[in-house]
MARDO-275586 format. One record per residue (C-alpha): residue number from 1; residue in one letter; x, y, z. Coordinates in nm, 3 decimals, always signed. Layout:
(NUM 'A' (X Y Z))
...
% end
This chain:
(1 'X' (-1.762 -0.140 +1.411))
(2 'X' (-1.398 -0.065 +1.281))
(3 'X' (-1.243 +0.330 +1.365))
(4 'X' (-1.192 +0.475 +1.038))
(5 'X' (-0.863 +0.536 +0.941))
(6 'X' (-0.696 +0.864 +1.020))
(7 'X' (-0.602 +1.045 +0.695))
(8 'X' (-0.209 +1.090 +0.626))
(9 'X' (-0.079 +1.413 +0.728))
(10 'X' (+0.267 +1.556 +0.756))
(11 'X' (+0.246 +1.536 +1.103))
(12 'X' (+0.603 +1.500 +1.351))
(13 'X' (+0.824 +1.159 +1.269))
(14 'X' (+0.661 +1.051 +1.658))
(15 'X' (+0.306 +1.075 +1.521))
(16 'X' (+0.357 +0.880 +1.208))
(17 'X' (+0.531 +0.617 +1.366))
(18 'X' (+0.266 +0.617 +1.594))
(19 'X' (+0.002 +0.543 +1.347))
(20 'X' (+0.236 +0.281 +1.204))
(21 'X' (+0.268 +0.074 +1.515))
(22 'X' (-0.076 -0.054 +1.512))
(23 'X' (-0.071 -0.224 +1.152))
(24 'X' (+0.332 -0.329 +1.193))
(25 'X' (+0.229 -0.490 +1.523))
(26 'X' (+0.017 -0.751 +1.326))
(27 'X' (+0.350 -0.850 +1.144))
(28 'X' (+0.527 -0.911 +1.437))
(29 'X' (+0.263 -1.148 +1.571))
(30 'X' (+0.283 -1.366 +1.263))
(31 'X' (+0.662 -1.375 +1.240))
(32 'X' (+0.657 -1.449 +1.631))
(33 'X' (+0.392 -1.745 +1.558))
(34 'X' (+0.638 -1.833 +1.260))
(35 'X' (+0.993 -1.787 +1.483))
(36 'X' (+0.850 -2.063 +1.744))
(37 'X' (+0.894 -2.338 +1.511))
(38 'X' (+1.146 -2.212 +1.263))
(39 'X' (+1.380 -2.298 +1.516))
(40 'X' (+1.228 -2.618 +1.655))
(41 'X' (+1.102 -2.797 +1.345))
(42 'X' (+1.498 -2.934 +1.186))
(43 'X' (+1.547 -3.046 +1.502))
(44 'X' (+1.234 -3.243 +1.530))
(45 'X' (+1.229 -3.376 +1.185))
(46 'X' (+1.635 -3.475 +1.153))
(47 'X' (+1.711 -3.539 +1.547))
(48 'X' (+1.386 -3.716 +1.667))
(49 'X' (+1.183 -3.805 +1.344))
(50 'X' (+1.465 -3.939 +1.199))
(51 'X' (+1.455 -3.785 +0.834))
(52 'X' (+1.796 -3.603 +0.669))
(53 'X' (+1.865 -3.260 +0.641))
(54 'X' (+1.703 -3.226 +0.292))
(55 'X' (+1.399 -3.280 +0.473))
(56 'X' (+1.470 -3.093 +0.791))
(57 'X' (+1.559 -2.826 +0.527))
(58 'X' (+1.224 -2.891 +0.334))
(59 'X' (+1.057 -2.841 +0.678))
(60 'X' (+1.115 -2.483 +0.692))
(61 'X' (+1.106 -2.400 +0.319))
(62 'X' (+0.813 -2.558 +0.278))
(63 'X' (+0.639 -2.245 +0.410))
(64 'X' (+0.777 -2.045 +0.157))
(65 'X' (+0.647 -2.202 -0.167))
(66 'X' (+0.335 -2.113 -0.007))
(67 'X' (+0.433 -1.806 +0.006))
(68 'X' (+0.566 -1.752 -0.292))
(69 'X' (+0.265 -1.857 -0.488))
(70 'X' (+0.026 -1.676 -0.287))
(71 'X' (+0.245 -1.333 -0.332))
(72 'X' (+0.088 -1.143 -0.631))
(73 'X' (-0.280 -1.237 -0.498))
(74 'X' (-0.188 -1.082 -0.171))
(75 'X' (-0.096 -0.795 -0.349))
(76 'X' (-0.380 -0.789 -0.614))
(77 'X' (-0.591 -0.841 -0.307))
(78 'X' (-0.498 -0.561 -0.091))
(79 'X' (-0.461 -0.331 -0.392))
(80 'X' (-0.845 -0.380 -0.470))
(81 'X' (-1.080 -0.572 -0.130))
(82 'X' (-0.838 -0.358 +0.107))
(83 'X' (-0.555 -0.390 +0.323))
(84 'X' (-0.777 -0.481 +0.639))
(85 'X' (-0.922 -0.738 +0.462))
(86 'X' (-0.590 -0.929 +0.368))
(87 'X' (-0.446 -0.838 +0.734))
(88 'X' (-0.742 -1.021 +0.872))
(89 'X' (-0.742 -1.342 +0.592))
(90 'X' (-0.362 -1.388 +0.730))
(91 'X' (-0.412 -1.361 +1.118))
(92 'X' (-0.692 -1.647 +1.043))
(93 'X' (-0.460 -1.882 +0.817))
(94 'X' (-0.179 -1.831 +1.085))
(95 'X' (-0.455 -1.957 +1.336))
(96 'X' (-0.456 -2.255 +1.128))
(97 'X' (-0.130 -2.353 +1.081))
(98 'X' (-0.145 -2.386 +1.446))
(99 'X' (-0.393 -2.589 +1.507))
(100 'X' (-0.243 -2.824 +1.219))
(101 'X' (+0.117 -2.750 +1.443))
(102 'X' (-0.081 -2.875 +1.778))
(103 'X' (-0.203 -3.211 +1.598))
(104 'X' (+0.169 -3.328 +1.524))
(105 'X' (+0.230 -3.371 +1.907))
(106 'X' (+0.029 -3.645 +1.875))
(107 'X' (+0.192 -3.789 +1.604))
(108 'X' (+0.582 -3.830 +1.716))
(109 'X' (+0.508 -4.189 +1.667))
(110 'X' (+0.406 -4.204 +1.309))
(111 'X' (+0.709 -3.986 +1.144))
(112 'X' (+0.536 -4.000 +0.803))
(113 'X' (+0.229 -3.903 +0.923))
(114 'X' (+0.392 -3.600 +1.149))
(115 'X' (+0.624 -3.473 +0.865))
(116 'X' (+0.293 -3.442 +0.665))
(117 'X' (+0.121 -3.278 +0.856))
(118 'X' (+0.399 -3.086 +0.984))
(119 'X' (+0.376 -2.983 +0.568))
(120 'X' (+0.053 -2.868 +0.556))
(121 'X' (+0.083 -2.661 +0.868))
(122 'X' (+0.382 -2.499 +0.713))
(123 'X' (+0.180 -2.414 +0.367))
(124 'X' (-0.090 -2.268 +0.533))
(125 'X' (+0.151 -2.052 +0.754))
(126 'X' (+0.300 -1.964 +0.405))
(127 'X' (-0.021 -1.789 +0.271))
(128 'X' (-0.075 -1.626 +0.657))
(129 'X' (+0.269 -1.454 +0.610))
(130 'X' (+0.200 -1.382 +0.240))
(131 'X' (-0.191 -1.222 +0.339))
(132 'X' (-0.052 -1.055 +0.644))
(133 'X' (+0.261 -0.874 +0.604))
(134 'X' (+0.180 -0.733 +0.202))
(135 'X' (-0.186 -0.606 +0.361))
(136 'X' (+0.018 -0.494 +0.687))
(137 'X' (+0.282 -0.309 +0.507))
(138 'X' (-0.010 -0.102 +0.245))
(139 'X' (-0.215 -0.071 +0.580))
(140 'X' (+0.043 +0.134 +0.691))
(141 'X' (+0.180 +0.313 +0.386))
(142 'X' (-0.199 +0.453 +0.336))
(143 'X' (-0.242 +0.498 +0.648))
(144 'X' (+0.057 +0.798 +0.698))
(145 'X' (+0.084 +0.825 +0.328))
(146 'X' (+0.373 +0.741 +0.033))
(147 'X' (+0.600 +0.994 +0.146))
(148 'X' (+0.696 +0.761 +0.456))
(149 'X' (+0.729 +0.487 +0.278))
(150 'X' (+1.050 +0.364 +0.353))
(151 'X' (+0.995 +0.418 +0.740))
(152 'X' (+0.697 +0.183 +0.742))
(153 'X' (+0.865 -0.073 +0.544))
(154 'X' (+1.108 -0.084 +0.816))
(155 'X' (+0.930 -0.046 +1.088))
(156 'X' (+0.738 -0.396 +0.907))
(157 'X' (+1.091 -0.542 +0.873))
(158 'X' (+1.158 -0.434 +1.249))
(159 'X' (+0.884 -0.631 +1.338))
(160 'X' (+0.897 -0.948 +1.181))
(161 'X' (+1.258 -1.007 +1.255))
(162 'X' (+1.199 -0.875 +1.619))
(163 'X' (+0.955 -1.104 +1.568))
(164 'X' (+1.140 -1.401 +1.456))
(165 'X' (+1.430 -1.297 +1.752))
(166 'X' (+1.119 -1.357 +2.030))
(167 'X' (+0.952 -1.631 +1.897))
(168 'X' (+1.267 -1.863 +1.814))
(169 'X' (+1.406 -1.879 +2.234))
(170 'X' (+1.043 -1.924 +2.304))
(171 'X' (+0.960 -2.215 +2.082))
(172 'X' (+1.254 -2.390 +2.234))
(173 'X' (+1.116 -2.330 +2.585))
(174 'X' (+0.775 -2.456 +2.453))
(175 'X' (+0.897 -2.734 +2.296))
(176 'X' (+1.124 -2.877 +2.578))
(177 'X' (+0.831 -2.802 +2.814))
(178 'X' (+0.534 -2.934 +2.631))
(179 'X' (+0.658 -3.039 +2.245))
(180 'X' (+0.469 -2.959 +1.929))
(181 'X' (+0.136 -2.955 +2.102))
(182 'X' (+0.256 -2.602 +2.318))
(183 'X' (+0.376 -2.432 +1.998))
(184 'X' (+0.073 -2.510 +1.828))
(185 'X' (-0.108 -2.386 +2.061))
(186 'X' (+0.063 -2.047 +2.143))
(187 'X' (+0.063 -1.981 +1.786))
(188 'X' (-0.311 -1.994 +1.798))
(189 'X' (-0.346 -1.785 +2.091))
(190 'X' (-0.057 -1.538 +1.895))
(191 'X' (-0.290 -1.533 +1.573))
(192 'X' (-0.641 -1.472 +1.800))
(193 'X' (-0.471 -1.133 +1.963))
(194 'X' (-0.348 -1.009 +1.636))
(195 'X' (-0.710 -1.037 +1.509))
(196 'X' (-0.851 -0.862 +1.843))
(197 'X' (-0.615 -0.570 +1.764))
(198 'X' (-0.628 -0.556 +1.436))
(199 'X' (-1.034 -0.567 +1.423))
(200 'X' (-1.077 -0.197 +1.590))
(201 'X' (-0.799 -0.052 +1.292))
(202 'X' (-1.045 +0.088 +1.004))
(203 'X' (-0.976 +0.028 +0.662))
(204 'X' (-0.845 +0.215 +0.430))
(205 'X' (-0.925 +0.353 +0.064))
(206 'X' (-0.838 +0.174 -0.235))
(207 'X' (-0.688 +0.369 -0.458))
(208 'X' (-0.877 +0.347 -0.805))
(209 'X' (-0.678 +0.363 -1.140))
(210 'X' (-0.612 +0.097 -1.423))
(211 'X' (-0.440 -0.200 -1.260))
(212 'X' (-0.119 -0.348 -1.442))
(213 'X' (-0.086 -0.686 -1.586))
(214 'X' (+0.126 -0.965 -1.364))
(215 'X' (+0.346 -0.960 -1.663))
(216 'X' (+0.422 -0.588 -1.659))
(217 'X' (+0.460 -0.552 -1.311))
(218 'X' (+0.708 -0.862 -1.304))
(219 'X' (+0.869 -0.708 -1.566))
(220 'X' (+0.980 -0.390 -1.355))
(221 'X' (+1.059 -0.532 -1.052))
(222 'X' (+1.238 -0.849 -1.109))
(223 'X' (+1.529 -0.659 -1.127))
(224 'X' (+1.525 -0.534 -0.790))
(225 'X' (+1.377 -0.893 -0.660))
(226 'X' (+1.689 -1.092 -0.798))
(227 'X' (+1.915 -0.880 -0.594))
(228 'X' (+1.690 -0.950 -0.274))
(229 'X' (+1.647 -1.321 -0.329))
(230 'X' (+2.022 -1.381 -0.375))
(231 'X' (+2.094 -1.145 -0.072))
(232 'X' (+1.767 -1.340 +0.127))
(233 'X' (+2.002 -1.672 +0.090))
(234 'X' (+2.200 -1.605 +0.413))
(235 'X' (+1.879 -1.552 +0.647))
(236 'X' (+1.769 -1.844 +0.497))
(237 'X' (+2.091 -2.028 +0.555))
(238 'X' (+2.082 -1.914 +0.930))
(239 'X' (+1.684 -1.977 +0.956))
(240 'X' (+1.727 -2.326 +0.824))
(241 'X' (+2.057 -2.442 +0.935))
(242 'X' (+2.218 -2.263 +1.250))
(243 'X' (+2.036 -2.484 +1.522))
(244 'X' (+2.206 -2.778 +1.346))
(245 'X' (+2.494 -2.630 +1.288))
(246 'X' (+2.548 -2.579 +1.645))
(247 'X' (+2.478 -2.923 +1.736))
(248 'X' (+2.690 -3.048 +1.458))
(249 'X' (+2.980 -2.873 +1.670))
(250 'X' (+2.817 -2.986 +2.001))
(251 'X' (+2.780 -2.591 +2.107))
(252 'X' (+2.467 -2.479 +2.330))
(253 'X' (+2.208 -2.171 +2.273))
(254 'X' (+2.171 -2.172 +1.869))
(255 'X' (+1.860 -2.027 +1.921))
(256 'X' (+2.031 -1.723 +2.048))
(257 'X' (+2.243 -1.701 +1.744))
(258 'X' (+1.890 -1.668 +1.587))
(259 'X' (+1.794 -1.439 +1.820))
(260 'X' (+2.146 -1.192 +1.782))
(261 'X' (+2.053 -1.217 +1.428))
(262 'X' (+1.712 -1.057 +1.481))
(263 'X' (+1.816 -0.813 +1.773))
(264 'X' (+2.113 -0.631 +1.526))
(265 'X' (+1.877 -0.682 +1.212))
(266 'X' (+1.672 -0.421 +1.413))
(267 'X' (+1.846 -0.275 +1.581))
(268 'X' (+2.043 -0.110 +1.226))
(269 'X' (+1.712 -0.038 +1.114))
(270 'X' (+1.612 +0.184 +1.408))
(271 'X' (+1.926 +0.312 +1.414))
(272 'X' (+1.939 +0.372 +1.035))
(273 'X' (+1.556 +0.392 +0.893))
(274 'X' (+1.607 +0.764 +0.812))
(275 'X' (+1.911 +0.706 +0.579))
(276 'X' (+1.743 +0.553 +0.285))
(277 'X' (+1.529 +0.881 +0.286))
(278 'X' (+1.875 +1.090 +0.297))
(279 'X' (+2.104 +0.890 +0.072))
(280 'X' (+1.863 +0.668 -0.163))
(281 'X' (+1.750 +0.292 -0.169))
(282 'X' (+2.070 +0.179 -0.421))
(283 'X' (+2.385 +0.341 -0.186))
(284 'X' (+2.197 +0.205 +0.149))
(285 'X' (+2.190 -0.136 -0.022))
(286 'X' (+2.543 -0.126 -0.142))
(287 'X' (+2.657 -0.069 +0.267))
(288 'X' (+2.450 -0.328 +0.335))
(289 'X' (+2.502 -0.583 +0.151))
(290 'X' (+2.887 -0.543 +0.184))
(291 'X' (+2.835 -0.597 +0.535))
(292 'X' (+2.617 -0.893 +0.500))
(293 'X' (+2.914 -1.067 +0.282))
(294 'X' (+3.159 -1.013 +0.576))
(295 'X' (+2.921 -1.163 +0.849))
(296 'X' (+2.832 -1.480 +0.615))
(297 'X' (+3.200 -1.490 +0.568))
(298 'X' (+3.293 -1.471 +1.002))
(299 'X' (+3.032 -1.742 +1.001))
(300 'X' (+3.205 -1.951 +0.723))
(301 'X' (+3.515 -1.911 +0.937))
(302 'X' (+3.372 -1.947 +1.310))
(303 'X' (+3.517 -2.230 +1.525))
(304 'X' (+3.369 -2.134 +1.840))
(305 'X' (+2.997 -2.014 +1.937))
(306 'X' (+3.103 -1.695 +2.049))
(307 'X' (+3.259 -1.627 +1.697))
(308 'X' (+2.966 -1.772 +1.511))
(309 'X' (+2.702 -1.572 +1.729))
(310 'X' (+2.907 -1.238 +1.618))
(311 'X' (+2.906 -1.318 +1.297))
(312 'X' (+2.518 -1.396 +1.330))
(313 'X' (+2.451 -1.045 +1.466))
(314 'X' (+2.679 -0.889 +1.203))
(315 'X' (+2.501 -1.077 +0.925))
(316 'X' (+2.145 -0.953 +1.052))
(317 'X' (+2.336 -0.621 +1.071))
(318 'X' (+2.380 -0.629 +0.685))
(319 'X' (+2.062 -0.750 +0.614))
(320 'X' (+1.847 -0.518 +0.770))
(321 'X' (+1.808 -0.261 +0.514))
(322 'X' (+1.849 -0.422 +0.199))
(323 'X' (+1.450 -0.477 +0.146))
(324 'X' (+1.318 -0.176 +0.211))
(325 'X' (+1.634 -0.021 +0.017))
(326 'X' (+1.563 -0.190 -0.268))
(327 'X' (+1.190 -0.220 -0.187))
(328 'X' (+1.122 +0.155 -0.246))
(329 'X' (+1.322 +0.135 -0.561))
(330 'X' (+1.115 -0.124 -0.669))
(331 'X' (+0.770 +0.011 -0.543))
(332 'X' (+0.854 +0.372 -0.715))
(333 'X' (+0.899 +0.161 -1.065))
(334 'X' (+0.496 +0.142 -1.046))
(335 'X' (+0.160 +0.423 -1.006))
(336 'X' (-0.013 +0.476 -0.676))
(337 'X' (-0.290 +0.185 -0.769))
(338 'X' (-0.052 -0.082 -0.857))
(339 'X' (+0.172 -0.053 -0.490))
(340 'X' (+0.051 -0.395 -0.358))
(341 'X' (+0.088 -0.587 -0.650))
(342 'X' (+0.442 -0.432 -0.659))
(343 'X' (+0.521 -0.508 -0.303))
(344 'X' (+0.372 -0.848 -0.344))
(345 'X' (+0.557 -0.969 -0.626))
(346 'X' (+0.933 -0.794 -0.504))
(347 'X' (+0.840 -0.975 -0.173))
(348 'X' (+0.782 -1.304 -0.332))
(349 'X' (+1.134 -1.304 -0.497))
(350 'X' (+1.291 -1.336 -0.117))
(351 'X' (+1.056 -1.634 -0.062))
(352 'X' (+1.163 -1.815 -0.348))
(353 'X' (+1.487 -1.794 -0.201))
(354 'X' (+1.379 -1.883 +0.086))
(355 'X' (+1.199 -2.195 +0.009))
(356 'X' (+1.513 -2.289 -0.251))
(357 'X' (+1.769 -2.204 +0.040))
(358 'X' (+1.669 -2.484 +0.240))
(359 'X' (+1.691 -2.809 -0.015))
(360 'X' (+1.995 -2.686 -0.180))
(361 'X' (+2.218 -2.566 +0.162))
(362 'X' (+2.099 -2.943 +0.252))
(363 'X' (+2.265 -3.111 -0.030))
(364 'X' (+2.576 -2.873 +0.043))
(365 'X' (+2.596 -3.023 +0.404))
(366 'X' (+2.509 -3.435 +0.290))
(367 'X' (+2.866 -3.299 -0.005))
(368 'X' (+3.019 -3.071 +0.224))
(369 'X' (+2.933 -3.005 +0.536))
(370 'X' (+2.823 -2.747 +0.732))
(371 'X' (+3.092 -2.434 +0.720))
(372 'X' (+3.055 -2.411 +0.368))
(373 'X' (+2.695 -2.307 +0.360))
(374 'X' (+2.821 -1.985 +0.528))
(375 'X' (+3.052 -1.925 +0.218))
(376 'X' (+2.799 -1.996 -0.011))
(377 'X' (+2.577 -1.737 +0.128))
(378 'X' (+2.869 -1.458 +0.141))
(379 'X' (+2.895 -1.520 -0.245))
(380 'X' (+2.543 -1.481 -0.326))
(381 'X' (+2.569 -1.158 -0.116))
(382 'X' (+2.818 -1.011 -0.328))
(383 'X' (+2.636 -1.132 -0.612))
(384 'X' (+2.344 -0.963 -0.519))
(385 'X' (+2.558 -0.628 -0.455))
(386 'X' (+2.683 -0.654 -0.845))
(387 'X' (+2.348 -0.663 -0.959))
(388 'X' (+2.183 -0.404 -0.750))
(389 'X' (+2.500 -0.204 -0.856))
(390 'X' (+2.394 -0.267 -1.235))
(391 'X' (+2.011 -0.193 -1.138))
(392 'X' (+2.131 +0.164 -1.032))
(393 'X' (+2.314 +0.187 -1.334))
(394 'X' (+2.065 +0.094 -1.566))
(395 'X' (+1.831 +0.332 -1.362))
(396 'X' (+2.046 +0.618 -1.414))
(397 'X' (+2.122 +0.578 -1.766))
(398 'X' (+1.704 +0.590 -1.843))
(399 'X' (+1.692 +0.896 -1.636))
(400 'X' (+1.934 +1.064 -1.833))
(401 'X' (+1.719 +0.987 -2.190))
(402 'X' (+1.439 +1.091 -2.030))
(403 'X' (+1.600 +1.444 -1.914))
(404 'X' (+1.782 +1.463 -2.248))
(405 'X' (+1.452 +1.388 -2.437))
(406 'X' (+1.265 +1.633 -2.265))
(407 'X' (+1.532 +1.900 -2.342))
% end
């Protein structure tokens, strides 16, 4: 029988994160099940299957058009069957996507076959992630109330990049020692111990009120969701392409460089998750997106693995606040009842990026090569630091009419 939910309470910053912990630790099991092969699957597919990198690109990205399409019904979900519910629906389609990940290693000699399957494992990850981290991230913001919003959304980003920094050495090790069928099957075992922790967690109440149309939620955050998807381009560029990027240089440990990206992304955000309370979401985005540009741009310029695993760190330095930034401008654009839709749909803007990132940095290698991915990402940075800057501009210039109206 699930514990009911404690009711939010301005208790001391220890005791809220406290009762965040339990639903952000979900999170970081499914980005740990999804780290494991981010980092092992362009490898397999370009390296051993023998497919290009608009494949080995599709590979990852392929997760993400899952995602992206399963977004707003995560939301709509956890806004009105509960957050539990959609935590739980995620941690069993995670589960899945193993199982489908553990029946590749038998397929290394049918590439068509693998790389199929190796698809479908990926889409069902997609709607996992999508289930999992919208209901995780509600779960917790009812759970110590809206007021801390901000601090649970990074504690969620904490963990799924911590989790991503974990899982992407690890899949290596798993791979080398036992292939596709060991990753597979950790990723199961991952999913089953999120679901034993997450069973005792009670639900929480659904907050009644008139629900918005798609449309009209789309319609105020799409804004804010354009600024993360274009910022979202250099994880995605480092997700997809740093493992061959290293080998393309003949340079050891990229999965570290995956990892330094993870360790500073949360590190900044432990470091920093008070600030967006102190200064507001738009000026914490502006820092960090500046910095993002810079480490995209060290990468674009890196001729040895020590300089390109800086710039890594530096990049997941920059990165690390820009979604909950902009994701409590976003989710303050809607009423109590509509917060998971909200979430859901700003969140889904980052996957689209993420599952465009891959197919179109791989037709800028087969043109280019690989350095110049790093430069495309620094410019979609800054562009996504212009249009947050005209966001907040916009955003200021309806406050004002609505202050002068009132007068």
């Amino acid at each position: 029988m699930p514990l009911s939910a404690p009711a939010p309470s301005p208790d001391r910053p220890g005791s809220v994160t406290l009762r965040i912990l339990p639903t952000s630790l979900q999170i970081f099991f499914c980005y740990f099940a999804i780290g494991m092969p981010m980092a092992v699957l362009p490898g397999v597919v370009h390296l051993r299957l023998g497919f290009n990198t608009v494949l080995a690109g599709l590979a990852v990205s392929a997760q993400y058009v899952a995602t992206v399409l399963s977004r707003p019904h995560a939301g709509k979900m956890a806004d009105t069957a509960g957050a539990r519910r959609t935590v739980l629906s995620g941690l069993l389609a995670c589960a899945a996507s193993g199982v489908c990940l553990f029946a590749c290693g038998s397929l290394g000699s049918l590439p068509l076959a693998c790389l199929g399957v190796m698809l479908v494992s990926r889409l069902i990850l997609g709607f996992g992630e999508s289930w999992l981290a919208t209901g995780s991230s509600l779960w917790g913001i009812a759970r110590v109330g809206p007021e801390h919003m901000a601090k649970v959304i990074s504690w969620s980003g904490i963990c799924s990049y911590g989790g991503l920094a974990v899982g992407a050495p690890v899949g290596v090790w798993i791979e080398r020692a036992w292939g596709l069928h060991g990753v597979g099957l950790v990723s199961v075992a991952t999913s089953v111990l999120g679901l034993l922790t997450a069973w005792p967690l009670g639900e929480v109440p659904v907050v009644k009120g008139e629900p918005l149309a798609f449309r009209q939620v789309l319609g105020r955050v799409a804004p804010h969701g354009m600024s993360l998807a274009l910022a979202t381009t250099g994880f995605g560029t480092i997700a997809s392409f740093m493992v061959l990027f290293y080998a393309h240089n003949h340079w050891s440990n990229a999965a570290f460089a995956l990892t330094s990206f993870g360790l500073a992304f949360a590190f900044a955000r432990l470091l920093f998750s008070h600030s967006i309370d102190r200064w507001g979401g738009f000026p914490v985005s502006f820092v960090c997106l500046f910095v993002e540009a810079a480490g995209l741009a060290f990468l674009w310029l890196a001729h040895t693995p020590a300089l390109a695993f800086a710039g890594a760190a530096l990049t997941g330095f920059g990165f690390s606040l820009v979604f909950p930034a902009l994701g409590v401008e976003a989710v303050n654009c809607v009423t109590a009842e509509n917060r998971g839709s909200a979430l859901g749909v700003f969140t889904a803007f980052a996957d689209l990026s993420l599952g465009v990132t891959g197919p179109v940095i791989g037709l800028i290698v087969v043109g280019l090569g690989y350095a110049p991915i790093f430069l495309f990402a620094a410019l979609m940075a800054a562009s996504a630091l212009g249009l947050a800057w005209m966001v907040s501009r916009r955003g200021a210039g309806e406050r004002r009419y609505e202050l002068a109206t009132a007068d």
